[in-house]
N, C-alpha and C positions, 0 to 999 in steps of 0.2 A: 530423473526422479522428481516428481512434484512434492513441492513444501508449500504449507499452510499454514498463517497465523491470523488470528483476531486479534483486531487492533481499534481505537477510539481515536479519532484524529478533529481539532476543533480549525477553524479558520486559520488559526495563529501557526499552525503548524505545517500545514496541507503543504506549505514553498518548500520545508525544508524535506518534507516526505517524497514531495515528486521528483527533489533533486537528487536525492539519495538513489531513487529509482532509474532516473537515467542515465546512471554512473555504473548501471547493469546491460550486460551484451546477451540479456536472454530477456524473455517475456516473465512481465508483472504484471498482473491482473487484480485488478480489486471489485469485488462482488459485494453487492447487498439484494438479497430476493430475485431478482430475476435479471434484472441489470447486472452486464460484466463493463467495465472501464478500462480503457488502459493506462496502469497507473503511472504512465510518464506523461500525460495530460491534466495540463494543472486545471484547466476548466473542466475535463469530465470530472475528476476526484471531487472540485469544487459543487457539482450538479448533484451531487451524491447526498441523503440524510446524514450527515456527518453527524447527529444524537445517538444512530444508531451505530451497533456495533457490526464494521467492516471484516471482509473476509479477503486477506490478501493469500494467491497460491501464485506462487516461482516455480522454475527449473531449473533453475543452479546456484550456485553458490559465491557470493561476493561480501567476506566480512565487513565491507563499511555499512552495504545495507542490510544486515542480520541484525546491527549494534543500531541501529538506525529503531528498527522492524522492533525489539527489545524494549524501547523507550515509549513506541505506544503500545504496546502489547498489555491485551488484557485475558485475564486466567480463565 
């Protein structure tokens, strides 16, 4: 089952986002427009408009990076 959230992520933050990401044994993607990233790539995340709002979708479930996912999450 895929899961989706919006999230705003600035420079200061992208190390602790991508690390959270690679602490997952499924696929994390993060999208803006047309561009997909993979979000356990600190350079692609960092290539990304990080002003705008990202669209991260998973396939499974790993509470550190939900609690993670939570703290940029925007409504």
């Amino acid at each position: 089952m895929e899961h989706e959230c919006k999230i705003m992520l600035s420079t200061d933050n992208v190390k602790e986002f991508v690390r959270s990401a690679e602490q997952c044994d499924f696929d994390v993607n993060v999208f803006y427009n047309r561009f997909v990233i993979d979000a356990k790539s600190i350079l692609g995340v960092l290539s990304l408009d990080l002003s705008r709002v990202l669209t991260v979708q998973y396939a499974g479930l790993n509470p550190m990076f939900e609690k993670t996912l939570r703290k940029f999450c925007v409504a």
